[in-house]
Backbone as CSV, one residue per row, in Angstrom:
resi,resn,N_x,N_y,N_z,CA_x,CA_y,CA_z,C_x,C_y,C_z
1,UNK,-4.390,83.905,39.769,-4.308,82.446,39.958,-3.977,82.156,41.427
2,UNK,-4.840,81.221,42.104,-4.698,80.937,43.316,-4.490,79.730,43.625
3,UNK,-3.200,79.179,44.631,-3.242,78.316,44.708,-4.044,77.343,46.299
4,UNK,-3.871,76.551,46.134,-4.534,75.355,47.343,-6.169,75.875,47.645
5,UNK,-6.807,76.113,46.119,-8.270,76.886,47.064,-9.092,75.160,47.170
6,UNK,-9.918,75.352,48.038,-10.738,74.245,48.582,-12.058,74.580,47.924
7,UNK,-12.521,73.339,47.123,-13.235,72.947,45.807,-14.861,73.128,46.449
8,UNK,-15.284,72.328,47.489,-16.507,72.186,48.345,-17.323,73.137,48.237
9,UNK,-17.079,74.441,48.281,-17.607,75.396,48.489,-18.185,75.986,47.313
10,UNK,-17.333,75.686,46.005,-17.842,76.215,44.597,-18.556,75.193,44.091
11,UNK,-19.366,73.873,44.407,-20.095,72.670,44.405,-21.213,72.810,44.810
12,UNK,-22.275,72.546,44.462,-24.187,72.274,44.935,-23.745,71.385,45.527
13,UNK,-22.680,69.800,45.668,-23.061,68.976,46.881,-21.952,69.261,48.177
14,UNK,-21.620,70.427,47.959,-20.122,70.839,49.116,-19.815,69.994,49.405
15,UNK,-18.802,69.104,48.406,-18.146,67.849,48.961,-16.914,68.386,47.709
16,UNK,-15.676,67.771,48.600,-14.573,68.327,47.573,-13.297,68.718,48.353
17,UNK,-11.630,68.186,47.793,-10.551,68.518,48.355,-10.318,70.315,47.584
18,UNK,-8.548,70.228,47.443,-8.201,71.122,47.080,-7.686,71.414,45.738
19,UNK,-7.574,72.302,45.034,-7.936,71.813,43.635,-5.900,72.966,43.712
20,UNK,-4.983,72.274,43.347,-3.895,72.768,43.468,-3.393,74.169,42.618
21,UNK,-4.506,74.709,42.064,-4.028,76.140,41.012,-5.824,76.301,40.641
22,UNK,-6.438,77.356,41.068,-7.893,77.862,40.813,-8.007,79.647,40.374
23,UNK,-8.677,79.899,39.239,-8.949,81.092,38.956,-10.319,81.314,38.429
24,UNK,-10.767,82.636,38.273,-11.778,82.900,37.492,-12.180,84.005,36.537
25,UNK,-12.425,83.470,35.781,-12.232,84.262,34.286,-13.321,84.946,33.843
26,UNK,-13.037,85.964,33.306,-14.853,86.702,32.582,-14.315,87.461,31.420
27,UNK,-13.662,86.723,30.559,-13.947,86.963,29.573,-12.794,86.185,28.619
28,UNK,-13.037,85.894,27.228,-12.363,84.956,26.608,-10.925,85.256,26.305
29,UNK,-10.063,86.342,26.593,-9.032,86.353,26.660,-8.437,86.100,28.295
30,UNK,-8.508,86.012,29.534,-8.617,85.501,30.725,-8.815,84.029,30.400
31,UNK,-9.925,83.403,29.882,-9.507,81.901,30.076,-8.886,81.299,28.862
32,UNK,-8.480,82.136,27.538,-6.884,81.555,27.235,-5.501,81.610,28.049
33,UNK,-5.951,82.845,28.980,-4.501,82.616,29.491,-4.159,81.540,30.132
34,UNK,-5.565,81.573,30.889,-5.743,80.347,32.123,-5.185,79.066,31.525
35,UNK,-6.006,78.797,29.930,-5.857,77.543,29.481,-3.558,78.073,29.399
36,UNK,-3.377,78.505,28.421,-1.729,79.233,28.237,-1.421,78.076,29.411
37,UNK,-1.503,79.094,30.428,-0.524,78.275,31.865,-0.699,77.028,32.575
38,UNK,-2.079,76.941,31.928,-2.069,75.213,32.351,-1.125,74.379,31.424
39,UNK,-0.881,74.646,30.560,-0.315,74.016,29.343,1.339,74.080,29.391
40,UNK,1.540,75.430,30.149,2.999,75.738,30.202,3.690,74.539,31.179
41,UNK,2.709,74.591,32.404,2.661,73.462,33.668,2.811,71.998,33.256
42,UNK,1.853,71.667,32.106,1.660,70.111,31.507,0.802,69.767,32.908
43,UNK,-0.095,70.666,33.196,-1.753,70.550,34.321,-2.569,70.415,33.429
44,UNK,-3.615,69.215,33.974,-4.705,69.388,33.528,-5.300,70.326,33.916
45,UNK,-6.654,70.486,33.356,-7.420,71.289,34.054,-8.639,71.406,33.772
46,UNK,-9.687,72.134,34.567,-11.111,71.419,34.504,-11.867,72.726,34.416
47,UNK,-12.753,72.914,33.848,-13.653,74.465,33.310,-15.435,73.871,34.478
48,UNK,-15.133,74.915,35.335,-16.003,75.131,37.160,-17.586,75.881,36.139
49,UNK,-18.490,75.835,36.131,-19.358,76.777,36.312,-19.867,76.651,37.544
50,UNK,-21.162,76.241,38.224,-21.776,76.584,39.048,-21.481,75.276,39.701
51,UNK,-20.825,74.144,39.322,-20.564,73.099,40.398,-21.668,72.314,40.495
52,UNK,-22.465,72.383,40.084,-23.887,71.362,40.248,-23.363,70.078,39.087
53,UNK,-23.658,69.156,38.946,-23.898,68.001,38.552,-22.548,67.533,38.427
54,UNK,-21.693,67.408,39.937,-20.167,67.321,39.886,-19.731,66.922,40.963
55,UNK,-19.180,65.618,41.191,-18.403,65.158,42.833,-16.846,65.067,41.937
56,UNK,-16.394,65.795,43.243,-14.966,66.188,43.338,-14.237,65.404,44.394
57,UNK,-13.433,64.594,44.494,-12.580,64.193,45.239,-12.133,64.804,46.360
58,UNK,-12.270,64.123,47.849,-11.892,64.586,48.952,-10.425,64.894,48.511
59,UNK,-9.812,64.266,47.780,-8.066,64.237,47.793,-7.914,65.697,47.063
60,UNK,-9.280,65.945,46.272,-9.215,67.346,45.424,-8.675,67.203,44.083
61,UNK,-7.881,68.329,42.574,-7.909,67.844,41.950,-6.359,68.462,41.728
62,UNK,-5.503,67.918,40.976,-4.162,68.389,41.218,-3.719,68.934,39.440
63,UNK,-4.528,69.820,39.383,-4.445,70.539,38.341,-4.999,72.024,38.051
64,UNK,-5.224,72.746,36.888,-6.065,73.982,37.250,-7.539,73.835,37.353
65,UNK,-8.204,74.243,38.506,-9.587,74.691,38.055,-9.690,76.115,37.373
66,UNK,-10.703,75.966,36.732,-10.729,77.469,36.092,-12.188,77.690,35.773
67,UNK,-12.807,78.800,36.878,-14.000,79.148,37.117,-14.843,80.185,36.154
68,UNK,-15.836,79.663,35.223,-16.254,80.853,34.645,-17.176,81.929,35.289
69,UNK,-17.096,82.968,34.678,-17.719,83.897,35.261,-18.466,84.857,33.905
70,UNK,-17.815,84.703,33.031,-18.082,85.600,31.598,-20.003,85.440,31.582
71,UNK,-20.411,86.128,31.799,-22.122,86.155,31.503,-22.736,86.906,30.762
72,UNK,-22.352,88.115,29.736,-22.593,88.791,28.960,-23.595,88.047,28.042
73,UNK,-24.693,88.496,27.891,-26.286,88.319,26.787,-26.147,89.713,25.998
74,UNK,-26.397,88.713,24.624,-27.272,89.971,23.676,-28.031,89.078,23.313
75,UNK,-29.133,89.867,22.376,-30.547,89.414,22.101,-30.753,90.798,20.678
76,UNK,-30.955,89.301,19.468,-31.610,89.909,18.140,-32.140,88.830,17.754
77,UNK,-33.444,89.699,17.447,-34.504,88.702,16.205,-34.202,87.193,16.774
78,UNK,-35.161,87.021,17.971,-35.433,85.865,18.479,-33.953,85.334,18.700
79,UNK,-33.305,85.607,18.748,-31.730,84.513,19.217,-31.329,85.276,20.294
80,UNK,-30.742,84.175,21.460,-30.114,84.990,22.612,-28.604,84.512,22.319
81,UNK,-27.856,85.347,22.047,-26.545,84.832,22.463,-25.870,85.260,23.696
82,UNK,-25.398,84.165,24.397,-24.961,84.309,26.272,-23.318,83.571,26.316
83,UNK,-23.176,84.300,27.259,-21.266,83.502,27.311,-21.812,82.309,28.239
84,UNK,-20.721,81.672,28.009,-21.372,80.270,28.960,-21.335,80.527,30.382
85,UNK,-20.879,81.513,31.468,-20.927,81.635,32.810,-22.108,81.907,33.184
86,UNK,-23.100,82.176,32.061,-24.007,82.812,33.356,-25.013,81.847,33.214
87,UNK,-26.044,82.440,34.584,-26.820,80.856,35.452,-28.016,80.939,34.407
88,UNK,-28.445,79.597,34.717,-29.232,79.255,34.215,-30.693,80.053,34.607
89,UNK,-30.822,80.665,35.346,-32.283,81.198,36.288,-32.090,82.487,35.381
90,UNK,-30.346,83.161,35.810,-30.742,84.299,35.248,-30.814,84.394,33.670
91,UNK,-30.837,83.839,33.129,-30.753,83.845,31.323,-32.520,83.068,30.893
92,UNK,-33.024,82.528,31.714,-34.241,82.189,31.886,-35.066,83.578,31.905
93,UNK,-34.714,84.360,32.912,-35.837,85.273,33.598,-35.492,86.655,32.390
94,UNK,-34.314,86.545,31.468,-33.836,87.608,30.340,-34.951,87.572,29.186
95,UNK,-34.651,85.802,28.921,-35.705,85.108,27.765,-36.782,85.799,28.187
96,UNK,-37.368,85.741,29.689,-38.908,85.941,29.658,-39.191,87.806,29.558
97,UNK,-38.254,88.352,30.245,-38.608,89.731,29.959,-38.393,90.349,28.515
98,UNK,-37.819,89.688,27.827,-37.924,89.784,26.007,-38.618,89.091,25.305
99,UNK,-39.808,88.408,26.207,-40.931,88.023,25.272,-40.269,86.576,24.572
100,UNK,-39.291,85.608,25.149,-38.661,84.989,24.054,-39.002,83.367,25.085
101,UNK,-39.477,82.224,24.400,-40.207,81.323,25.203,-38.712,80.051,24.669
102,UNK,-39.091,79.154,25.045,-38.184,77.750,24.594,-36.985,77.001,25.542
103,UNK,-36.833,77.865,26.554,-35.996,77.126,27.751,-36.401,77.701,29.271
104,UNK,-37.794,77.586,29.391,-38.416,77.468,30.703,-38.116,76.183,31.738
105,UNK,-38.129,75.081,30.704,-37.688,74.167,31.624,-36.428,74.232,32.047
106,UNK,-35.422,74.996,31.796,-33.946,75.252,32.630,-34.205,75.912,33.800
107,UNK,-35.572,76.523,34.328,-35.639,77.422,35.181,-35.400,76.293,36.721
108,UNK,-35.126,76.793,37.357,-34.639,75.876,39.130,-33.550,74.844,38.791
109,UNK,-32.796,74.939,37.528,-31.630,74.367,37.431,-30.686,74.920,37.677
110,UNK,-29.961,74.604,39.122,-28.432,75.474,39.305,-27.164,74.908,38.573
111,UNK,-27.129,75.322,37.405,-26.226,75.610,36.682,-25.952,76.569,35.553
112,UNK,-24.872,76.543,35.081,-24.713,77.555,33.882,-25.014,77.458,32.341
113,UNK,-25.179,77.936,31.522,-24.958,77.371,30.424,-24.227,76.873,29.612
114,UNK,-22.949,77.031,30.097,-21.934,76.514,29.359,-22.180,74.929,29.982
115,UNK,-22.258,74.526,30.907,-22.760,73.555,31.714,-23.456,72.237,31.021
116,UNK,-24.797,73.410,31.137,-25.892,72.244,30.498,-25.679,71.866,28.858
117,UNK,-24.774,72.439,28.462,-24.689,72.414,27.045,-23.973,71.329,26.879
118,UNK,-22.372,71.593,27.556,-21.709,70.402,27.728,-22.652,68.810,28.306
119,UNK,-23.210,68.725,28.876,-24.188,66.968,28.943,-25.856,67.323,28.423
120,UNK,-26.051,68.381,27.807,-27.089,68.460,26.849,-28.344,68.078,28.096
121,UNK,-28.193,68.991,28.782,-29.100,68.869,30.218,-30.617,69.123,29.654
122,UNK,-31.292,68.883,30.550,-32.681,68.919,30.155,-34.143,68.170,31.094
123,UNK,-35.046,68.739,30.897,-35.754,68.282,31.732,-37.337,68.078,30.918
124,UNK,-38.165,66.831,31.481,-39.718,67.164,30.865,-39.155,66.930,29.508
125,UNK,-38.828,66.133,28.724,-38.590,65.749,27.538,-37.939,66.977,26.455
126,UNK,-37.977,67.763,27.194,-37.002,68.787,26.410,-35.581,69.023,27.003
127,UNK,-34.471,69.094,25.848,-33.094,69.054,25.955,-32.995,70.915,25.181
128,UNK,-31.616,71.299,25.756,-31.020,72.219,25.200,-30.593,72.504,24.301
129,UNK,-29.909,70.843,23.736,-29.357,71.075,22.478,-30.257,71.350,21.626
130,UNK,-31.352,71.100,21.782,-32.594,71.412,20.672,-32.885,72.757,20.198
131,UNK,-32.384,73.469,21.532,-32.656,75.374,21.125,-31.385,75.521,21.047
132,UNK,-30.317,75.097,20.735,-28.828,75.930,20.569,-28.432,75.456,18.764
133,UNK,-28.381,77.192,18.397,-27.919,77.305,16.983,-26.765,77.074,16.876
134,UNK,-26.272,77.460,17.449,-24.631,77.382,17.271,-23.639,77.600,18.573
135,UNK,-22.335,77.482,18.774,-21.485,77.372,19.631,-20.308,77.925,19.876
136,UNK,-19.637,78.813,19.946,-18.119,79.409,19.886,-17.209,79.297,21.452
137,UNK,-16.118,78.000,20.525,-15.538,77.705,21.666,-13.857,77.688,21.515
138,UNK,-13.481,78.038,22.460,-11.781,77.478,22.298,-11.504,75.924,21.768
139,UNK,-10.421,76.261,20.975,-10.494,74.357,20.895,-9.156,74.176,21.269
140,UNK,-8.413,72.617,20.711,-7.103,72.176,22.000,-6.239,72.798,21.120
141,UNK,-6.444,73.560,19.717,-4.638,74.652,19.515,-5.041,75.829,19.736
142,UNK,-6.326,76.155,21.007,-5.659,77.329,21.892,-6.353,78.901,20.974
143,UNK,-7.812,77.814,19.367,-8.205,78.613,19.119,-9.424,78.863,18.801
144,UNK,-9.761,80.305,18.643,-11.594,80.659,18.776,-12.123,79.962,17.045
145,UNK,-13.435,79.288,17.686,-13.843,78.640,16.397,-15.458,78.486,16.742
146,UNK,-16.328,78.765,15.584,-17.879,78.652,15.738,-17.849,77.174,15.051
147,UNK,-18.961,76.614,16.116,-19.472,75.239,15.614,-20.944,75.433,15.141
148,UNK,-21.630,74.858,13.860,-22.532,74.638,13.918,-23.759,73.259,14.653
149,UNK,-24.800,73.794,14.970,-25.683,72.975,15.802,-24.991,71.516,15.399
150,UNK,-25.159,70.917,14.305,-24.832,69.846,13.888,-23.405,68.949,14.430
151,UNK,-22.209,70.193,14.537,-21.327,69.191,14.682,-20.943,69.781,16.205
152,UNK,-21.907,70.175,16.996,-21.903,70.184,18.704,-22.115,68.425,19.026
153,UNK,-22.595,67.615,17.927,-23.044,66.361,18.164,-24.228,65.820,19.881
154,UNK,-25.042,66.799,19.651,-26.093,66.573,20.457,-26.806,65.374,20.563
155,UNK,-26.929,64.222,21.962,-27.757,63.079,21.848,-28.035,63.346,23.686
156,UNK,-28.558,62.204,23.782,-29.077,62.241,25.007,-28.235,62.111,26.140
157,UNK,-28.311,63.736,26.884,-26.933,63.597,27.668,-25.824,63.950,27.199
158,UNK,-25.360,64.147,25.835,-24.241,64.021,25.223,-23.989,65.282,24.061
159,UNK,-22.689,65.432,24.442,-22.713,66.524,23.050,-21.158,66.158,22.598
160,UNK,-20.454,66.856,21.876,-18.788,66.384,21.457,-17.968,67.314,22.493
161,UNK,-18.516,67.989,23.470,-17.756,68.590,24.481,-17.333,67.488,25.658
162,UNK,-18.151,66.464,25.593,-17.890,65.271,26.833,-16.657,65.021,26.237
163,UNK,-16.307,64.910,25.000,-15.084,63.781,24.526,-13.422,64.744,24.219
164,UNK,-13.926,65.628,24.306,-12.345,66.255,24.349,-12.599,67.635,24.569
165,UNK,-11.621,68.634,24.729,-10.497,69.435,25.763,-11.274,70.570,25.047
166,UNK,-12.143,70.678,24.323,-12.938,72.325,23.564,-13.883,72.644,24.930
167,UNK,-13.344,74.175,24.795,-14.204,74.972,26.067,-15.396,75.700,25.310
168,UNK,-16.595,75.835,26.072,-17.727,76.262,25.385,-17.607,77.836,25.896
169,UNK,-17.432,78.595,25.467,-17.278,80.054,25.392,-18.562,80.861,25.410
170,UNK,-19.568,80.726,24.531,-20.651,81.584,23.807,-21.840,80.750,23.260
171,UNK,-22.869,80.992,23.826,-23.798,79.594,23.085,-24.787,80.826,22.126
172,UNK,-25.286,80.148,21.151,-26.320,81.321,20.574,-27.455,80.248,20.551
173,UNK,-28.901,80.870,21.027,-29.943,79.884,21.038,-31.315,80.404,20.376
174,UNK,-31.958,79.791,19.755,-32.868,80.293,18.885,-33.973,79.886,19.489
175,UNK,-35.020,80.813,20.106,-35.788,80.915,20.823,-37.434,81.050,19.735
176,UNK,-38.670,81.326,20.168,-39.781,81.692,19.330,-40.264,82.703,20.228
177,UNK,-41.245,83.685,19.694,-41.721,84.391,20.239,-43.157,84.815,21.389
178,UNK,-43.188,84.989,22.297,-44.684,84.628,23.178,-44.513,85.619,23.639
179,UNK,-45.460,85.845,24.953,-46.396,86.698,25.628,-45.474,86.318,26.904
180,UNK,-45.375,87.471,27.177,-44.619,87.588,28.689,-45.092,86.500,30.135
181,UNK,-46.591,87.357,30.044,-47.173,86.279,30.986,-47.479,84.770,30.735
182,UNK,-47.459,84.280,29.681,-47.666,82.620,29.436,-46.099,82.373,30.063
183,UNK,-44.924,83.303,29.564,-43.675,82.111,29.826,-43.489,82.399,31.310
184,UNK,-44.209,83.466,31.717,-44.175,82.996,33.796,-44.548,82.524,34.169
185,UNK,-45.804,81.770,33.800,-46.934,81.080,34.269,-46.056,79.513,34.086
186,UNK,-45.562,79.038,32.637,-44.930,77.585,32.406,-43.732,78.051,32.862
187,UNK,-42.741,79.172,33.806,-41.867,79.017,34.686,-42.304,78.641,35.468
188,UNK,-43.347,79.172,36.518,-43.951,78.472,37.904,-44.291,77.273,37.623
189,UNK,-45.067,76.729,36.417,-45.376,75.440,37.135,-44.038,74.646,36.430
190,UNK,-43.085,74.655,36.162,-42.174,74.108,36.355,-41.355,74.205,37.608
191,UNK,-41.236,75.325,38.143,-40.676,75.673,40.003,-41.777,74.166,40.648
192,UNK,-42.659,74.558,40.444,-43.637,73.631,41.187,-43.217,72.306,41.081
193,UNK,-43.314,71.765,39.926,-42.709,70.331,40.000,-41.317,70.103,40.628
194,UNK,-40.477,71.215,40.419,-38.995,70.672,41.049,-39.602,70.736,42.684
195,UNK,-40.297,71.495,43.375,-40.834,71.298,44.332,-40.588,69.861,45.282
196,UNK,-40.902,68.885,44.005,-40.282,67.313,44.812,-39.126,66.740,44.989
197,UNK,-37.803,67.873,44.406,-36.558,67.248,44.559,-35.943,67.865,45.785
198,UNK,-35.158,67.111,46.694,-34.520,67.662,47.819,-33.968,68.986,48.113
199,UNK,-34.160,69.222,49.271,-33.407,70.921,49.070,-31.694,70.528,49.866
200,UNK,-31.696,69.274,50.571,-30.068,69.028,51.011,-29.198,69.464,49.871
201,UNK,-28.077,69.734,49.682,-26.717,69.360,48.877,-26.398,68.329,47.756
202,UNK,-26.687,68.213,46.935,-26.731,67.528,45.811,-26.222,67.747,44.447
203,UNK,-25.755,66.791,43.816,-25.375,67.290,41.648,-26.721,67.063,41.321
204,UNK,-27.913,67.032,41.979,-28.554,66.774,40.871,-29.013,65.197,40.542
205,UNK,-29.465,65.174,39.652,-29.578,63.505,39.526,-28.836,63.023,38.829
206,UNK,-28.037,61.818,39.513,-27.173,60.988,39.419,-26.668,60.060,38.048
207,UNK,-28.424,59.613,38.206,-27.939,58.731,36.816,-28.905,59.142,35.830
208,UNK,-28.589,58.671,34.323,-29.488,59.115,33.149,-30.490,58.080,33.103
209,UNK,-31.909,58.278,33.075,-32.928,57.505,32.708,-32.581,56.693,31.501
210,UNK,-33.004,55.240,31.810,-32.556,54.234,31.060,-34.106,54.269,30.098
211,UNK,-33.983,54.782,29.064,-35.701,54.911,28.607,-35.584,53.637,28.145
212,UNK,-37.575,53.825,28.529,-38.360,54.180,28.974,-38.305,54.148,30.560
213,UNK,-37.768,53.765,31.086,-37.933,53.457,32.751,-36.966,54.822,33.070
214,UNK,-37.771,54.578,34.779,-36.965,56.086,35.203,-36.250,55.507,36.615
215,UNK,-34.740,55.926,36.236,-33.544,55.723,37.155,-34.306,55.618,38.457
216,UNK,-34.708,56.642,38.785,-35.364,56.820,40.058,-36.549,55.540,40.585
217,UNK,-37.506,55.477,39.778,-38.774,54.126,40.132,-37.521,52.816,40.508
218,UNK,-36.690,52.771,39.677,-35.796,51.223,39.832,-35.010,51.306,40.850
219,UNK,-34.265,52.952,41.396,-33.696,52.737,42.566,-35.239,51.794,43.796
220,UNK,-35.945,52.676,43.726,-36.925,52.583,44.731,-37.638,51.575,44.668
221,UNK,-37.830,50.787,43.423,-37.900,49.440,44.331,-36.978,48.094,44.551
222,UNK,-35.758,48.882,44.375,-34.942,48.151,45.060,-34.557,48.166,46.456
223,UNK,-35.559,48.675,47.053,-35.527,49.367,48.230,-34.539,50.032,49.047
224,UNK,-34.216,51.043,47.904,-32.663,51.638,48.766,-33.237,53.171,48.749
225,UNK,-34.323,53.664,48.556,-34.591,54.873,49.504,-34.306,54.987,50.683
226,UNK,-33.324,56.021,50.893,-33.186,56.511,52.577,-31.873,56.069,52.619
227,UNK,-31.226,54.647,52.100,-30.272,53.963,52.307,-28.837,55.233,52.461
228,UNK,-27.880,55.065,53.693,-27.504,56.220,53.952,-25.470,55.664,54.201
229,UNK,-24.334,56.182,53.520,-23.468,55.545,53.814,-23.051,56.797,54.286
230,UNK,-22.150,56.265,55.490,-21.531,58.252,56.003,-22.522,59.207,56.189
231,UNK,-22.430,60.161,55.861,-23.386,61.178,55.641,-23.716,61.418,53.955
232,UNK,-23.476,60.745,53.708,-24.191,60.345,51.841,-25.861,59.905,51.739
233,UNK,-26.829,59.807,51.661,-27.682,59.043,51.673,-28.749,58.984,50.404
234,UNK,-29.190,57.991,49.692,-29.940,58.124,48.423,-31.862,59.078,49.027
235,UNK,-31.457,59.823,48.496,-33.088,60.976,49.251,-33.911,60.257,49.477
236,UNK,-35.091,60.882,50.327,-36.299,60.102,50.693,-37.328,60.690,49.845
237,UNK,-36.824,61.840,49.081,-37.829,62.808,48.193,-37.954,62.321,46.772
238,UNK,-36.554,61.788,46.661,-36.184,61.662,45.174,-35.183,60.732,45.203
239,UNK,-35.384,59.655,44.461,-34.128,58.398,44.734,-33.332,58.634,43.775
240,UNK,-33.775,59.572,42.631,-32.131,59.374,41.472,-31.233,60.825,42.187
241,UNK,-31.326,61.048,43.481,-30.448,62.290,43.654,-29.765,61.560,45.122
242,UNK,-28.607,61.603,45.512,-27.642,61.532,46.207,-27.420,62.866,47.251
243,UNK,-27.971,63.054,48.550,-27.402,64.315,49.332,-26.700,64.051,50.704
244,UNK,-25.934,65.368,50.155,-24.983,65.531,51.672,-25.894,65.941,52.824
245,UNK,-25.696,65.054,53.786,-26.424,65.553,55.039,-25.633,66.233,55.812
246,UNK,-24.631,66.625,55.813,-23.695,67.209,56.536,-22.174,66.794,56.312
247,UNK,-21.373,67.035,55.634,-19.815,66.395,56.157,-19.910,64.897,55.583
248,UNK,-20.927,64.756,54.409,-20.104,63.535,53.427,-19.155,63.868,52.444
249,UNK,-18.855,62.559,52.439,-17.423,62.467,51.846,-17.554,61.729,50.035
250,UNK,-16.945,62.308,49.216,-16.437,61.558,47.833,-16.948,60.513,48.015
251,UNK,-16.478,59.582,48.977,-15.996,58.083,49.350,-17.159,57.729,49.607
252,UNK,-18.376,58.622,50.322,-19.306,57.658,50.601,-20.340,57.873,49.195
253,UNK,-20.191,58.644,48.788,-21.392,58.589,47.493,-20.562,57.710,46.478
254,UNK,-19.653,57.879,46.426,-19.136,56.833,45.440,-19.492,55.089,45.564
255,UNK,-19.240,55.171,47.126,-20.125,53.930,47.615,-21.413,53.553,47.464
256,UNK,-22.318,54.502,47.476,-23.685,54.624,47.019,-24.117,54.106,45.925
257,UNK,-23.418,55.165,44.925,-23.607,54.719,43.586,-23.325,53.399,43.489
258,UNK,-22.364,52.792,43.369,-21.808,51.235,43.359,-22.532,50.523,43.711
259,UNK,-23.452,50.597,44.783,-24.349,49.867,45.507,-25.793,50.047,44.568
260,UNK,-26.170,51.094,44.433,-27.528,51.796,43.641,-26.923,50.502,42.119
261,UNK,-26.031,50.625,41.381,-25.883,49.990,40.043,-25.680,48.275,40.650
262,UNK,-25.589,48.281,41.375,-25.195,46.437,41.624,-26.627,45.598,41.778
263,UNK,-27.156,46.401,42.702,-28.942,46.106,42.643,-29.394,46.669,41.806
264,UNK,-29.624,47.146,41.241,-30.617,47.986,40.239,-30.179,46.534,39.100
265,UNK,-29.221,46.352,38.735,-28.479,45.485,37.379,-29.020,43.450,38.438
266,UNK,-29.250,43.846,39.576,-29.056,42.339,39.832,-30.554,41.944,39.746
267,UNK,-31.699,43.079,40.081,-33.096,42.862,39.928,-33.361,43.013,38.618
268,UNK,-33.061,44.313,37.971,-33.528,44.057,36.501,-32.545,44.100,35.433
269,UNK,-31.435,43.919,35.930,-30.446,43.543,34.303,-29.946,44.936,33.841
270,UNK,-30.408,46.063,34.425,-30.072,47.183,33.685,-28.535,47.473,34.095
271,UNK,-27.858,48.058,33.729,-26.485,49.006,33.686,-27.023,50.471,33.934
272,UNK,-27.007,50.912,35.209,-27.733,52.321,35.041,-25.850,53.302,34.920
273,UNK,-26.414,53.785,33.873,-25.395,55.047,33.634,-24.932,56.347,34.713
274,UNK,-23.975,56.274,35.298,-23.876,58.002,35.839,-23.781,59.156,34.791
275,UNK,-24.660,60.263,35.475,-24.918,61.211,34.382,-23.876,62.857,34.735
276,UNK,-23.297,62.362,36.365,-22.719,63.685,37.012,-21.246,63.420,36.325
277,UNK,-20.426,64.248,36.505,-18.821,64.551,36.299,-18.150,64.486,37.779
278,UNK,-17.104,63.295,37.295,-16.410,63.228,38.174,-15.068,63.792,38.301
279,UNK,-13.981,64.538,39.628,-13.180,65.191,39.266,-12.203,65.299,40.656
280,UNK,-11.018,64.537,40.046,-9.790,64.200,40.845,-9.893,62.359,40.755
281,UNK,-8.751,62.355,41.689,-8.496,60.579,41.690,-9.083,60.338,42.908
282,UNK,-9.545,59.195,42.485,-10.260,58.512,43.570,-9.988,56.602,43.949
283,UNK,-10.354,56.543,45.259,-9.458,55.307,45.606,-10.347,54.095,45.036
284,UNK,-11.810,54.004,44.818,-12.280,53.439,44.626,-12.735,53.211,42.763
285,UNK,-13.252,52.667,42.009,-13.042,52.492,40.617,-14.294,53.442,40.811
286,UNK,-14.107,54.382,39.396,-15.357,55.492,39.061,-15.892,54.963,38.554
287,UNK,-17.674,55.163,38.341,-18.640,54.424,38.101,-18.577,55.124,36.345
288,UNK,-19.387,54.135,35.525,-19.681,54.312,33.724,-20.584,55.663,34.299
């Protein structure tokens, strides 16, 4: 357990204070302890995978972070079961060398699986929760418990991990069977399409598509492409993504956003949702 480590660096948008008690765990007795001593403290504390779809407070977060690392895969009769640390690329490129097809579209997503599970990530009209059988997670008395698909409560964006303190440990996902070369071929041309999202510093996209309309078309013609506060600026590639150009701050994407939902709601009435995790206190009110 380490204390005063600086958050920025374990983040896709390297923006971030100091997170006052940080460790990292690989394997499920390590992050009970972790959870143990946060608890002994009366600290919150916040479960790190890969830092993508996450602004962290310049002020940082004054509790434990606790970084997974646990990535262990097995694979029977079409099901992969994976601990939630490991990345999304590499549990992609496992599926494809075992012949096992159904989450290609996770491929050029930097995050983990424990991750995407928790906001039921997804891309191209396919979600995760759709291929996950089941779930084994710590829950808040500190114990190991399998959930079935059903009561993970999967919706758009959403699973029952957003709403309280259960850590996702182990996902098991039920895959179908194909041909090696078809699932490389629908990996590339999925690489290809991400092709149009920024390569700056970013969570990712910001807000959840208000269906049918896409977050992104409504930023842009509200004409706030490019629009730039600090070194924050809404992309010129992609308007539902927010990047650091160098040395922005919490403060200015938070500003962004605020601005992106005030027009977006004053031209067409919508309430656009944030879809990233926010983490520490912040001076300004956090966006829905």
């Amino acid at each position: 357990m380490k204390k005063n480590q600086l958050l920025a660096p374990y983040t896709t948008f390297k923006i971030g204070g100091l997170a006052d008690w940080f460790c990292e765990t690989r394997n499920e007795e390590e992050v009970l302890e972790a959870i143990k001593f946060a608890k002994e403290k009366e600290l919150p504390f916040f479960i790190l995978g890969n830092g993508s779809n996450l602004l962290v407070s310049d002020d940082g977060f004054r509790g434990v972070v606790i970084k997974m690392e646990n990535e262990e895969v097995q694979i029977n009769n079409g099901k992969i079961l994976a601990e939630a640390g490991i990345s999304l690329n590499k549990l992609v490129n496992i599926a494809q060398e075992n012949s096992l097809s159904g989450i290609e579209f996770m491929v050029g997503i930097p995050g983990t699986l424990g991750g995407v599970v928790l906001g039921n990530a997804g891309a191209w009209q396919q979600n995760i929760g759709d291929k996950v059988e089941r779930v084994k997670i710590l829950d808040e008395n500190n114990q190991f418990k399998w959930l079935n698909h059903e009561e993970c409560q999967f919706g758009y964006r959403q699973s029952r991990f957003k709403k309280n303190q259960e850590i996702i440990l182990t996902v098991e996902l039920k895959l179908r069977k194909s041909h090696q070369l078809e699932i490389k071929n629908l990996m590339n041309e999925n690489l290809q399409k991400r092709e149009g999202q920024p390569k700056e510093p970013s969570a990712g996209s910001i807000f959840v598509n208000p269906k049918p309309q896409s977050a992104g078309d409504l930023i842009e013609k509200c004409g706030l492409k490019g629009k730039q506060i600090g070194q924050a600026q809404i992309s010129e590639k992609h308007t539902n993504f927010i990047v650091n150009l160098g040395g922005a701050k919490a403060q200015d994407v938070l500003k962004l956003i605020a601005l992106v939902q005030k027009e977006v709601r004053k031209k067409f009435g919508i309430d656009l949702e944030t879809e990233i995790v926010f983490l520490g206190e912040f001076n300004d009110k956090i966006p829905n």
